[in-house]
N, CA, C, O and CB atoms as a CASP TS submission, in Angstrom:
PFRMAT TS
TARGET T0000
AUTHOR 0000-0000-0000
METHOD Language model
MODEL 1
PARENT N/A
ATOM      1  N   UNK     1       1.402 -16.507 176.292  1.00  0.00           N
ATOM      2  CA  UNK     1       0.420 -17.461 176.752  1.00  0.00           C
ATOM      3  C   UNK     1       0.881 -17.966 178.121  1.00  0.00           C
ATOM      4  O   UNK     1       1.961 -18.498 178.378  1.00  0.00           O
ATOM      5  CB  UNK     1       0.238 -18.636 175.727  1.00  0.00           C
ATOM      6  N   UNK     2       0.059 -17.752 178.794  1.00  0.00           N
ATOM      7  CA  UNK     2       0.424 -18.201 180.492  1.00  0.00           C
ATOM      8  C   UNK     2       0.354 -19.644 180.891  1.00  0.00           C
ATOM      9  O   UNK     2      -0.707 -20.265 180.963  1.00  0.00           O
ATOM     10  CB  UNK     2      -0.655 -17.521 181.565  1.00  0.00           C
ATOM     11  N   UNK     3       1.851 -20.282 181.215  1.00  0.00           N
ATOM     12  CA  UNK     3       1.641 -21.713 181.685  1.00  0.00           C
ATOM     13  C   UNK     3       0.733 -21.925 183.326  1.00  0.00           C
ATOM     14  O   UNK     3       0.956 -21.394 184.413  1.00  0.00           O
ATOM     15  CB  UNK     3       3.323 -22.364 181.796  1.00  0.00           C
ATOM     16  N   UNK     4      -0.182 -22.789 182.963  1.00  0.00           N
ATOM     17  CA  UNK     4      -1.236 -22.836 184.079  1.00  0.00           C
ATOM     18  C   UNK     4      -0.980 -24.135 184.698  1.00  0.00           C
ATOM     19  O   UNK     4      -1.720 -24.377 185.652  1.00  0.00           O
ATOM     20  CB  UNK     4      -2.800 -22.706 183.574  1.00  0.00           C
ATOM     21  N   UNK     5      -0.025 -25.135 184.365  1.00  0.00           N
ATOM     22  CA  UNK     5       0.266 -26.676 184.943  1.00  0.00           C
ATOM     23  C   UNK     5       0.916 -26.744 183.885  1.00  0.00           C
ATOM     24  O   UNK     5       0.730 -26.263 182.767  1.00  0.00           O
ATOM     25  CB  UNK     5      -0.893 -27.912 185.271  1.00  0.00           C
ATOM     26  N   UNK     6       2.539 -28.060 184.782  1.00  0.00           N
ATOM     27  CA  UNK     6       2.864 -29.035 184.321  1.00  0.00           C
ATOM     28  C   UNK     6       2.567 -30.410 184.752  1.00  0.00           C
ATOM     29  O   UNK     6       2.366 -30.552 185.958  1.00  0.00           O
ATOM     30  CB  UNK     6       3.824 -28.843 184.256  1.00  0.00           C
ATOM     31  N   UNK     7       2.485 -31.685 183.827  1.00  0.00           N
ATOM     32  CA  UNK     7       1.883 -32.712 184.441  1.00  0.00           C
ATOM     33  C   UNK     7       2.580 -33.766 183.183  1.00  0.00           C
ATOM     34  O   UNK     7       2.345 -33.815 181.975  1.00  0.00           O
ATOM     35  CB  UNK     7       0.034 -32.533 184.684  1.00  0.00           C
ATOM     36  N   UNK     8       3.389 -34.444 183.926  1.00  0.00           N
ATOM     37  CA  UNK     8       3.926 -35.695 183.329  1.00  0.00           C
ATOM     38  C   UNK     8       5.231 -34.987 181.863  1.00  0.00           C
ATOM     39  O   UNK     8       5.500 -35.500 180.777  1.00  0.00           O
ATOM     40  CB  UNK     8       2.212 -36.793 182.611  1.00  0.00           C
ATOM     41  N   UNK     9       5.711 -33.784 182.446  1.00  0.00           N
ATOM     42  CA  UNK     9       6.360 -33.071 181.587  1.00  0.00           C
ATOM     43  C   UNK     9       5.489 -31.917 180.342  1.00  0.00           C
ATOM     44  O   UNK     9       6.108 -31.139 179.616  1.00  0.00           O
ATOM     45  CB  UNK     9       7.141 -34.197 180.973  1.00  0.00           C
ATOM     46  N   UNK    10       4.065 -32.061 180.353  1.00  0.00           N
ATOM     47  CA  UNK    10       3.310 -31.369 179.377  1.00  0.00           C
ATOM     48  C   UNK    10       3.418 -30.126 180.197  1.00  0.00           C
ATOM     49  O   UNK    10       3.670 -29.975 181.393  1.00  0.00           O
ATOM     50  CB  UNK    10       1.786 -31.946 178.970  1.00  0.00           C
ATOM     51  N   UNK    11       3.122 -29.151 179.099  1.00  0.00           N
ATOM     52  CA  UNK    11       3.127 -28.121 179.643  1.00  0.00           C
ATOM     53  C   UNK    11       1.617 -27.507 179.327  1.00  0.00           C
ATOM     54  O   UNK    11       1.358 -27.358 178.133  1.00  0.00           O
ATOM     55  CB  UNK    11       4.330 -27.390 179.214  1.00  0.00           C
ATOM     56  N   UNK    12       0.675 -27.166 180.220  1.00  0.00           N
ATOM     57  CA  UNK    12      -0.625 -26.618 179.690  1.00  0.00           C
ATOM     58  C   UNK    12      -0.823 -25.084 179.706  1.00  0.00           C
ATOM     59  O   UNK    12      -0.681 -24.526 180.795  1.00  0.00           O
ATOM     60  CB  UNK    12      -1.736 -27.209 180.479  1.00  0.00           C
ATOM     61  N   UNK    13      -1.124 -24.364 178.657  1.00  0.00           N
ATOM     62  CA  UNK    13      -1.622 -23.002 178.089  1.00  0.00           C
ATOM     63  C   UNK    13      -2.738 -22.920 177.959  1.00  0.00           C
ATOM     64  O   UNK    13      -3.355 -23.700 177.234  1.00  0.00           O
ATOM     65  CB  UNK    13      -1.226 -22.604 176.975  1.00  0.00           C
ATOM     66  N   UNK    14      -3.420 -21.763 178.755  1.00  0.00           N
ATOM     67  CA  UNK    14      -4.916 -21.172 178.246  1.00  0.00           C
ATOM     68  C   UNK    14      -4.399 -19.423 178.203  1.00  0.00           C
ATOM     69  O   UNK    14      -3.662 -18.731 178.905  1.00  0.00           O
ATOM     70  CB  UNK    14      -6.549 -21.592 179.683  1.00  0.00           C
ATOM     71  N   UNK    15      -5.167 -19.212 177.078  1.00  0.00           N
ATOM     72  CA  UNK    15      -5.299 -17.753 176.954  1.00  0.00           C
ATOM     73  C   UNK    15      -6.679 -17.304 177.890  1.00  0.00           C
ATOM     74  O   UNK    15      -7.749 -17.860 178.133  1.00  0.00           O
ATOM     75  CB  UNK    15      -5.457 -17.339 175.239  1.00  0.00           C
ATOM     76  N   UNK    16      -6.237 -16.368 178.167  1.00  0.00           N
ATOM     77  CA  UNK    16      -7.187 -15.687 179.238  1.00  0.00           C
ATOM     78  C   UNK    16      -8.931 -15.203 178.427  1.00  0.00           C
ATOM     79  O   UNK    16     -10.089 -15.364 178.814  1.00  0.00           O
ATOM     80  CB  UNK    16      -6.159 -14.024 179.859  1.00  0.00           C
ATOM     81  N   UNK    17      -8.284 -14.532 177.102  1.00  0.00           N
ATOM     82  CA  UNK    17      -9.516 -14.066 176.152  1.00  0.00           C
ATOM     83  C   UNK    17      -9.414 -14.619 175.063  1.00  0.00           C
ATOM     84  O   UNK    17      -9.548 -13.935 174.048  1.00  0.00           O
ATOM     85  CB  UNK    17      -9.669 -12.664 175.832  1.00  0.00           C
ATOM     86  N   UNK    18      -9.176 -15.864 174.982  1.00  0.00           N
ATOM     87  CA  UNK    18      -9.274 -16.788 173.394  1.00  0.00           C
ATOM     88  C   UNK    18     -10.490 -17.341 172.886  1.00  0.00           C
ATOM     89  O   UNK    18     -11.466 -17.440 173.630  1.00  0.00           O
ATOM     90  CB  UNK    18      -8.433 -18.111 173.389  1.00  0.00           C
ATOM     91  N   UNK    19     -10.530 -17.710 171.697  1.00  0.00           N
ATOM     92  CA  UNK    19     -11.271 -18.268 170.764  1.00  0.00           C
ATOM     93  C   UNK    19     -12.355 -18.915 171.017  1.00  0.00           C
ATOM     94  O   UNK    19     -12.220 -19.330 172.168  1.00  0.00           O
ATOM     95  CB  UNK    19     -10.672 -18.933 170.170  1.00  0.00           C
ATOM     96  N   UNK    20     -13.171 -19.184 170.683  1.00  0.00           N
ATOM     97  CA  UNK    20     -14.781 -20.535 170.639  1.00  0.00           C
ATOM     98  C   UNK    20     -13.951 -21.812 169.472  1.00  0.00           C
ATOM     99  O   UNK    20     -13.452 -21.490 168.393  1.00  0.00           O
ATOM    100  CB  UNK    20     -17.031 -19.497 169.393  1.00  0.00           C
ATOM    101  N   UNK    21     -13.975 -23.052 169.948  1.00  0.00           N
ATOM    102  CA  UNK    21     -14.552 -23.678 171.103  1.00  0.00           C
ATOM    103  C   UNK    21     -13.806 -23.714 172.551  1.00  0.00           C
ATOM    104  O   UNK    21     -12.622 -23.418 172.396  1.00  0.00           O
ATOM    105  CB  UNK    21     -14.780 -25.002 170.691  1.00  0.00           C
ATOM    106  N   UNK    22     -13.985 -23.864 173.302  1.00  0.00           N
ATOM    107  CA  UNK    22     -12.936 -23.836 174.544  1.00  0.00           C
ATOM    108  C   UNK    22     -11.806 -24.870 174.558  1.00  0.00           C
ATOM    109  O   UNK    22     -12.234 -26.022 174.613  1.00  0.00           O
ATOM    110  CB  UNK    22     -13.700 -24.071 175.891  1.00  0.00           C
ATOM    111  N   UNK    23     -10.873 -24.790 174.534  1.00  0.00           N
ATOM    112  CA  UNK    23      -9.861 -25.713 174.426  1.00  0.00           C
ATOM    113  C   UNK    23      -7.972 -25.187 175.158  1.00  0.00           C
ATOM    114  O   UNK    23      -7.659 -24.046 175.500  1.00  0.00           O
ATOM    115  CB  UNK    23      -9.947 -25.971 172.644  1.00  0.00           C
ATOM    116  N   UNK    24      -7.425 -25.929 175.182  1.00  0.00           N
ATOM    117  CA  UNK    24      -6.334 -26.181 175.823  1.00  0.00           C
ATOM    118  C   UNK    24      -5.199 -26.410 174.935  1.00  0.00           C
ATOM    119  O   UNK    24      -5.230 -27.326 174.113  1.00  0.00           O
ATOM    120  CB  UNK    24      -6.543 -27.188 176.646  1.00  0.00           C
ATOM    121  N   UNK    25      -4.082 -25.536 175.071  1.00  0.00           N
ATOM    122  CA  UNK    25      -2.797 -25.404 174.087  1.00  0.00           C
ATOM    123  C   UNK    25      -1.813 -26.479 174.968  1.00  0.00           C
ATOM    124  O   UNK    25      -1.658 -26.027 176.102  1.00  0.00           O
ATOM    125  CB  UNK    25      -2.050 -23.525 173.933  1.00  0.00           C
ATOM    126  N   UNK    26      -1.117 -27.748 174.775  1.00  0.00           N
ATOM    127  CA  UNK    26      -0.332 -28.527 175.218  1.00  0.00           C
ATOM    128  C   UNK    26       0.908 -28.404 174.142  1.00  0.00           C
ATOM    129  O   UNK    26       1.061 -28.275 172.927  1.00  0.00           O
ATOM    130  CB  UNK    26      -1.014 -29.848 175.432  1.00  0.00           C
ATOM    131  N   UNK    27       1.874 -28.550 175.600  1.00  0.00           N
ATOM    132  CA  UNK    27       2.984 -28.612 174.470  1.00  0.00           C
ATOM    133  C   UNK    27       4.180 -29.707 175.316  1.00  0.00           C
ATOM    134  O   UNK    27       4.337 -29.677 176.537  1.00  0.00           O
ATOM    135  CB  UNK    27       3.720 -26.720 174.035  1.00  0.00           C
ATOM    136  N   UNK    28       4.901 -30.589 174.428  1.00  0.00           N
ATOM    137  CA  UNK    28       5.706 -31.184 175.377  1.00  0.00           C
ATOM    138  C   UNK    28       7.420 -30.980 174.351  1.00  0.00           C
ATOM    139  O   UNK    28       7.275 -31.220 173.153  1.00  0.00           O
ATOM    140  CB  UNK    28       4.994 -33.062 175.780  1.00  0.00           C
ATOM    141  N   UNK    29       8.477 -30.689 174.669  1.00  0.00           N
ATOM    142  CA  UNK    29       9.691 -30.556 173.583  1.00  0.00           C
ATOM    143  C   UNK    29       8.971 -29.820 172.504  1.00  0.00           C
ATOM    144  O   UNK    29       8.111 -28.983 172.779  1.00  0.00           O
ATOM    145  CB  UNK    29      10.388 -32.096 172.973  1.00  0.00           C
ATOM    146  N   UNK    30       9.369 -30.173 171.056  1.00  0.00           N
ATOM    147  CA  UNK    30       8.881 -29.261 169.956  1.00  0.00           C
ATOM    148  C   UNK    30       7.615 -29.788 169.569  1.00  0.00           C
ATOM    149  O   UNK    30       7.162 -29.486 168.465  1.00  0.00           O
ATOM    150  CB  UNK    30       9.832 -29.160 168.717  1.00  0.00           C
ATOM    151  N   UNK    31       7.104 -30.399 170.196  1.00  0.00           N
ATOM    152  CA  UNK    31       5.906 -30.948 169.849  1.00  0.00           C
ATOM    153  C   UNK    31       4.531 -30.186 170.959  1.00  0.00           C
ATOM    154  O   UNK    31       4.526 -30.387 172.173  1.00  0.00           O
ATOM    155  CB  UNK    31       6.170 -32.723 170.023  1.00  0.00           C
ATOM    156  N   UNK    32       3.696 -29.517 170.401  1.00  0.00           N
ATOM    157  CA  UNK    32       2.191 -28.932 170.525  1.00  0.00           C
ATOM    158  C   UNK    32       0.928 -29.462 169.633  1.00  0.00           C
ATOM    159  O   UNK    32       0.929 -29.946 168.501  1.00  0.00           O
ATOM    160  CB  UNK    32       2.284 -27.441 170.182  1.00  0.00           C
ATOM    161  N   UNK    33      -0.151 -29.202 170.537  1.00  0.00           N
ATOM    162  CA  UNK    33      -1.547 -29.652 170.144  1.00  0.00           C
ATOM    163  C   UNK    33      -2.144 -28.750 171.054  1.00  0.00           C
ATOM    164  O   UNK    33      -1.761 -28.375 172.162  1.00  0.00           O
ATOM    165  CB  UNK    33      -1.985 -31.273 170.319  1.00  0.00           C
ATOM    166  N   UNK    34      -3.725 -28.306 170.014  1.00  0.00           N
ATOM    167  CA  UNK    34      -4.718 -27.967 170.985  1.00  0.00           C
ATOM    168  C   UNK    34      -5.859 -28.912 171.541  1.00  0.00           C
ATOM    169  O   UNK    34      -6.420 -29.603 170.691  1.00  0.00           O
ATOM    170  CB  UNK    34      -5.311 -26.939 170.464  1.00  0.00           C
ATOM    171  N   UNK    35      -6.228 -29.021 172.698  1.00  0.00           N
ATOM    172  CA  UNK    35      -7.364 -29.817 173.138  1.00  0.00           C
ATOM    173  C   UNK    35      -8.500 -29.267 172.608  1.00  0.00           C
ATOM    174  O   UNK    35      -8.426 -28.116 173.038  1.00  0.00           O
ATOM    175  CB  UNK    35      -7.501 -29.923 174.566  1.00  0.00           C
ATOM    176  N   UNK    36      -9.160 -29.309 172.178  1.00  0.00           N
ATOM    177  CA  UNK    36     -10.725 -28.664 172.165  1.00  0.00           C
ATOM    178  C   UNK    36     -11.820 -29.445 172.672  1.00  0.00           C
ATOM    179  O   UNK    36     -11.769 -30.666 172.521  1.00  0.00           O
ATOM    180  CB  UNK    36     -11.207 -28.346 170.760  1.00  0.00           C
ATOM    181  N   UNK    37     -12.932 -28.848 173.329  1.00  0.00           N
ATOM    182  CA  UNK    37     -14.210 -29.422 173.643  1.00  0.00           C
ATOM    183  C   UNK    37     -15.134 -29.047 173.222  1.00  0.00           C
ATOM    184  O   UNK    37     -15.600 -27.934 173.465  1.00  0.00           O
ATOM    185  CB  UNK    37     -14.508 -29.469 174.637  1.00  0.00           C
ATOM    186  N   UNK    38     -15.693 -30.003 172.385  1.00  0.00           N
ATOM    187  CA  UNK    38     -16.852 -29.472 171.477  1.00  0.00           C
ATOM    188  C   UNK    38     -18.345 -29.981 171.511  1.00  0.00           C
ATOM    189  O   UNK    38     -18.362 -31.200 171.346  1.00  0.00           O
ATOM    190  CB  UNK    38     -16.445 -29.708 170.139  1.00  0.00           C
ATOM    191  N   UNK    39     -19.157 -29.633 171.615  1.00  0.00           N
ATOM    192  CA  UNK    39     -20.751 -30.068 171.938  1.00  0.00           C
ATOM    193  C   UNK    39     -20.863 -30.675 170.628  1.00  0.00           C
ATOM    194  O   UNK    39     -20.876 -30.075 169.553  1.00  0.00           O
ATOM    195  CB  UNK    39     -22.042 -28.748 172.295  1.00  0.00           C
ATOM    196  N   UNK    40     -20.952 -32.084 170.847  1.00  0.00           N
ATOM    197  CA  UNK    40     -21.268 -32.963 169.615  1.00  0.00           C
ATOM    198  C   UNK    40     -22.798 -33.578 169.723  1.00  0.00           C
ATOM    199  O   UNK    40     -22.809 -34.735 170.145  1.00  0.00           O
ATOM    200  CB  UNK    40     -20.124 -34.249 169.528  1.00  0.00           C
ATOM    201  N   UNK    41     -23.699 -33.184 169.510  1.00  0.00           N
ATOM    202  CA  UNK    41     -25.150 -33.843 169.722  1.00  0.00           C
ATOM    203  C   UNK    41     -25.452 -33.652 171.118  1.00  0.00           C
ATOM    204  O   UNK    41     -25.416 -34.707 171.751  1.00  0.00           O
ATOM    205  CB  UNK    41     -25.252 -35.462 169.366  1.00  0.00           C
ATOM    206  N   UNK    42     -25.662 -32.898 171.609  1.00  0.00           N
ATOM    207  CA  UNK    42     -25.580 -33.154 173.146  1.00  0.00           C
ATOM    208  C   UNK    42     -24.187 -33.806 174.061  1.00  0.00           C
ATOM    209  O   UNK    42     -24.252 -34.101 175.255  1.00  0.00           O
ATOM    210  CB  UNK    42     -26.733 -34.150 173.348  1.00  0.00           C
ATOM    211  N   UNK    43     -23.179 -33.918 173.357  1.00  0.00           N
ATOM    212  CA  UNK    43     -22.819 -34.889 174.108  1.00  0.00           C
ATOM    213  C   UNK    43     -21.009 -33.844 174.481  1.00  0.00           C
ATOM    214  O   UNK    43     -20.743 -33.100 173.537  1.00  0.00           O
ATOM    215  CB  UNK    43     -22.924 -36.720 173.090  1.00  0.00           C
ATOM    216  N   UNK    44     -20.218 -33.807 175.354  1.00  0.00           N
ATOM    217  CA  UNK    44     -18.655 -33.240 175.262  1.00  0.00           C
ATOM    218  C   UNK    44     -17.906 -34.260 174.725  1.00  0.00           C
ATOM    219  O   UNK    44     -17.962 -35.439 175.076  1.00  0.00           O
ATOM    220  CB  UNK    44     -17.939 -32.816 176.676  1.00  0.00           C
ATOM    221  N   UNK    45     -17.100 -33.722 173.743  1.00  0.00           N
ATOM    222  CA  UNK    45     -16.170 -34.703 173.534  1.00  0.00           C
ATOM    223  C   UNK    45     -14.867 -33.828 173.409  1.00  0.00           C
ATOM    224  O   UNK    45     -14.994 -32.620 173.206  1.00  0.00           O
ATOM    225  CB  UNK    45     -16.525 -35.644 172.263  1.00  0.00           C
ATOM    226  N   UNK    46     -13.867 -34.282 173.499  1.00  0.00           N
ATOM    227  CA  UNK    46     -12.097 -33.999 173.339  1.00  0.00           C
ATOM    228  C   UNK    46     -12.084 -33.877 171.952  1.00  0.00           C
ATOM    229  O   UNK    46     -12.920 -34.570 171.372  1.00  0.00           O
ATOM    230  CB  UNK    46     -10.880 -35.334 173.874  1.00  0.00           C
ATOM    231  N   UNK    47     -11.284 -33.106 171.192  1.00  0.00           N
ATOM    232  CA  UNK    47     -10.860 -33.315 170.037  1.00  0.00           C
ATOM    233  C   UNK    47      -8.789 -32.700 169.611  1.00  0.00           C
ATOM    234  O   UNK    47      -8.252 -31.595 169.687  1.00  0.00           O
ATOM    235  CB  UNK    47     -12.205 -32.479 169.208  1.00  0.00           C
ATOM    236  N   UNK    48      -8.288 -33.998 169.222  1.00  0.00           N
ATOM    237  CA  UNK    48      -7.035 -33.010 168.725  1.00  0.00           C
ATOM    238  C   UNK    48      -6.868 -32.315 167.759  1.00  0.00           C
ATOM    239  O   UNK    48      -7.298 -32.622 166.647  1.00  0.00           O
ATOM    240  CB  UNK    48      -6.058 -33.482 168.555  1.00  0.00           C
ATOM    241  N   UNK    49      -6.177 -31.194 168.023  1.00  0.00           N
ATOM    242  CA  UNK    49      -5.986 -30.624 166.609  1.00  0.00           C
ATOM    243  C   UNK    49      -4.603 -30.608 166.985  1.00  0.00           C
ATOM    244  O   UNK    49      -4.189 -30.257 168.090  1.00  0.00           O
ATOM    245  CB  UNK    49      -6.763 -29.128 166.060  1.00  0.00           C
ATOM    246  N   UNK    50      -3.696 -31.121 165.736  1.00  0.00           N
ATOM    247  CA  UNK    50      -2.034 -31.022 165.638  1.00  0.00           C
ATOM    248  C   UNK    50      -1.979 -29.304 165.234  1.00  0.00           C
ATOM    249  O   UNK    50      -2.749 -28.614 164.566  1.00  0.00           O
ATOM    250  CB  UNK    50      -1.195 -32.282 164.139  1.00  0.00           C
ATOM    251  N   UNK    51      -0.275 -28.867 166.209  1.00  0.00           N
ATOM    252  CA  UNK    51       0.216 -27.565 165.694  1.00  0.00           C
ATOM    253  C   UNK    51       1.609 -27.843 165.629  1.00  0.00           C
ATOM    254  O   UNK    51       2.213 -26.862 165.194  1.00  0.00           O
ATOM    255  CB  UNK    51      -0.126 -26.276 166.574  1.00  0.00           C
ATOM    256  N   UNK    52       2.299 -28.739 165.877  1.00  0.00           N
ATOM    257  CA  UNK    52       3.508 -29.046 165.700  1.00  0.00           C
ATOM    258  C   UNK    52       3.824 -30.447 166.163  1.00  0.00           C
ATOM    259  O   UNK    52       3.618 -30.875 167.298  1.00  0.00           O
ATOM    260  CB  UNK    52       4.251 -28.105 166.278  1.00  0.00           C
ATOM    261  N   UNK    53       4.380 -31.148 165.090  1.00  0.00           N
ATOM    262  CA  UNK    53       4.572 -32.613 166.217  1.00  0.00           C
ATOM    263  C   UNK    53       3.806 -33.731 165.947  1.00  0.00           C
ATOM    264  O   UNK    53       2.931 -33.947 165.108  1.00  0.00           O
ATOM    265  CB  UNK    53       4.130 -32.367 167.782  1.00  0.00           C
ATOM    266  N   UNK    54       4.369 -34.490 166.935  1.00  0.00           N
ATOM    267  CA  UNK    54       3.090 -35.164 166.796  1.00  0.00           C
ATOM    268  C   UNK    54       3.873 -36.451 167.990  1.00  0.00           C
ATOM    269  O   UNK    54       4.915 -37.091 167.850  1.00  0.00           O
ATOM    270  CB  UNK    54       2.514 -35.679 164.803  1.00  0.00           C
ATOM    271  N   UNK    55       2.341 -36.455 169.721  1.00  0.00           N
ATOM    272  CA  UNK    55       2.063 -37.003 170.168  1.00  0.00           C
ATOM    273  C   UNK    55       1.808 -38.743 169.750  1.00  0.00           C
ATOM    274  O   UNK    55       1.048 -39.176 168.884  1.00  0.00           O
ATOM    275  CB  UNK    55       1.457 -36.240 170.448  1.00  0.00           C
ATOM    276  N   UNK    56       2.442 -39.296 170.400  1.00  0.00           N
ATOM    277  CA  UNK    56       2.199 -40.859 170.670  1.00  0.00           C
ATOM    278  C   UNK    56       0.833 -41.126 171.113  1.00  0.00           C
ATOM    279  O   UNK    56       0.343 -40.275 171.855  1.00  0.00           O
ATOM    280  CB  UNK    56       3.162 -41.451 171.789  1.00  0.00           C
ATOM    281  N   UNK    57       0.112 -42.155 170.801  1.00  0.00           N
ATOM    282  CA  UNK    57      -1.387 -42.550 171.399  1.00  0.00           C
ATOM    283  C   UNK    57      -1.298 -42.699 172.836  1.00  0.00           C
ATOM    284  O   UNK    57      -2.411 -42.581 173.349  1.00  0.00           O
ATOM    285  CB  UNK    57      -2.007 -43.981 170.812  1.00  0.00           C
ATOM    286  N   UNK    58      -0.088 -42.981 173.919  1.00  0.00           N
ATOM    287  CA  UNK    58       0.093 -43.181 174.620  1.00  0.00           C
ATOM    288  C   UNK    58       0.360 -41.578 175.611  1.00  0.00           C
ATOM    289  O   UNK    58       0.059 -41.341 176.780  1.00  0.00           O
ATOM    290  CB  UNK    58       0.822 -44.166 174.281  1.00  0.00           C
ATOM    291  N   UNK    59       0.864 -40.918 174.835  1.00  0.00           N
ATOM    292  CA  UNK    59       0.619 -39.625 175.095  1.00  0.00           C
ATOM    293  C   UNK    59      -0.544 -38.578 175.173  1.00  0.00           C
ATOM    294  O   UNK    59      -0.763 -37.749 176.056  1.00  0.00           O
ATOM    295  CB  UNK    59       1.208 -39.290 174.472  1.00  0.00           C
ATOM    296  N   UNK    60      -1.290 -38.857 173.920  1.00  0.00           N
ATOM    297  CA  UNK    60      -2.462 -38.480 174.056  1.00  0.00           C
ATOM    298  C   UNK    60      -3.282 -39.085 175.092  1.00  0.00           C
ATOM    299  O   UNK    60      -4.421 -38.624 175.169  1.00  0.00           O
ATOM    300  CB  UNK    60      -2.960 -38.580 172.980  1.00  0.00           C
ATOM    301  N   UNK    61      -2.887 -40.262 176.129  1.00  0.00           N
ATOM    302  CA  UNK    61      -4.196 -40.561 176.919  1.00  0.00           C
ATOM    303  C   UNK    61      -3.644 -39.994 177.536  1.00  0.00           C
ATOM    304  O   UNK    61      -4.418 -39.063 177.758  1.00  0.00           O
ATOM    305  CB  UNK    61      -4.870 -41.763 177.370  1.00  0.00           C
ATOM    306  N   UNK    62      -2.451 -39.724 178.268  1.00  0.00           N
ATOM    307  CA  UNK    62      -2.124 -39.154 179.516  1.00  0.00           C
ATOM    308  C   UNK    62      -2.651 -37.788 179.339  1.00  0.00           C
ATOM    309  O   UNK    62      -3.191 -37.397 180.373  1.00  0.00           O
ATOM    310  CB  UNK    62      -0.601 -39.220 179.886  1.00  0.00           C
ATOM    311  N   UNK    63      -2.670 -37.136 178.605  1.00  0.00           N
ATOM    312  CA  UNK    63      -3.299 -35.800 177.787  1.00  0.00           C
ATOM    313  C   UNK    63      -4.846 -35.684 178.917  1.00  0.00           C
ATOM    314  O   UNK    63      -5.244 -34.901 179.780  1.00  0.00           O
ATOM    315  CB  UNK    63      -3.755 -36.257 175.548  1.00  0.00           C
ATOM    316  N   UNK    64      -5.383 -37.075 178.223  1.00  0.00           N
ATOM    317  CA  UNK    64      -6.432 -36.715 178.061  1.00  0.00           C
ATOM    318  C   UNK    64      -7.014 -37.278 179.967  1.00  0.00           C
ATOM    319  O   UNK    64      -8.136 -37.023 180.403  1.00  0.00           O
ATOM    320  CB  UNK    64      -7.060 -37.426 176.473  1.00  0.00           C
ATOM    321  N   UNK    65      -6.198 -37.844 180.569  1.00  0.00           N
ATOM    322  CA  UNK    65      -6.423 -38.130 182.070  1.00  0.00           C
ATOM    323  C   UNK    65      -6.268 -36.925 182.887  1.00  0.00           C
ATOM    324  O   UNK    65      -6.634 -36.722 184.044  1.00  0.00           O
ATOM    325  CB  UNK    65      -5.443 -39.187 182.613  1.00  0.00           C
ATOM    326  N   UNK    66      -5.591 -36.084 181.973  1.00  0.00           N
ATOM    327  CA  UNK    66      -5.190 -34.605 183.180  1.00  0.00           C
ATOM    328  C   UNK    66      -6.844 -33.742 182.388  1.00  0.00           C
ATOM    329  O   UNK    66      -7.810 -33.533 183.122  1.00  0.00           O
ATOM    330  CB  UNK    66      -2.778 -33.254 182.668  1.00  0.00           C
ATOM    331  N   UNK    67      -6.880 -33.347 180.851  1.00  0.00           N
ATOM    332  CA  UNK    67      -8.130 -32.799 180.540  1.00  0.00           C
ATOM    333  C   UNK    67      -9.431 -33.435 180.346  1.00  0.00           C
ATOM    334  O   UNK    67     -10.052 -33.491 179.285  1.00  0.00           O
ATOM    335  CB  UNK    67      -7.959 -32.238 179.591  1.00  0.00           C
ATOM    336  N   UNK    68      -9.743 -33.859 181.363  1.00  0.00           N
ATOM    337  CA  UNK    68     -11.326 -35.163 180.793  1.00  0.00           C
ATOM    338  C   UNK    68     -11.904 -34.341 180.823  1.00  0.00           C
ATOM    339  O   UNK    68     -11.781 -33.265 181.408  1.00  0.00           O
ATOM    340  CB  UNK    68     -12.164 -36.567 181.649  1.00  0.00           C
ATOM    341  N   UNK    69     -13.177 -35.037 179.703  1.00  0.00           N
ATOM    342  CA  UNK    69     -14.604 -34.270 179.500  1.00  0.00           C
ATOM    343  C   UNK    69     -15.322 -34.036 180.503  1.00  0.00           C
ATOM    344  O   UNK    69     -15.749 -34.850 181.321  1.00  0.00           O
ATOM    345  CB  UNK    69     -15.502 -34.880 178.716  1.00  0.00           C
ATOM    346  N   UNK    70     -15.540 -32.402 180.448  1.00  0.00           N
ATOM    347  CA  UNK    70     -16.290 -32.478 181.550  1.00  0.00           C
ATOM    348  C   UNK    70     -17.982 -32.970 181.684  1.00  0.00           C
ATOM    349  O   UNK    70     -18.534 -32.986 182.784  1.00  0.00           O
ATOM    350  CB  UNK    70     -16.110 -31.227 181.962  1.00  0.00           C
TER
END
């Protein structure tokens, strides 16, 4: 998986030919999450999904200041 940015120590992963919904592999030490963006009623929203770990709320915003909805 190709690192595409670091930012505030995260490290961000996109696969080139991955999965539906579109989303973002973060990883910081042994701790990973995927971002996903998902069409909720019309509307984008962020969603976490845990894969190892587990992010601070304070972490997750910085997360989420580098991936905002587009």
């Amino acid at each position: 998986m190709p690192l595409f940015y670091t930012y505030k120590g995260f490290k961000f992963y996109i696969h080139s030919n991955d999965h539906n919904p579109p989303h973002v592999h973060v990883n910081k030490a042994e701790h990973e999450i995927r971002v996903k963006y998902n069409d909720l009623y019309g509307a984008i929203i962020i969603e976490f999904e845990k894969i190892r770990g587990k992010f601070s709320p304070a972490e997750k915003s910085d997360i989420e200041d580098f991936v905002p909805a587009p």
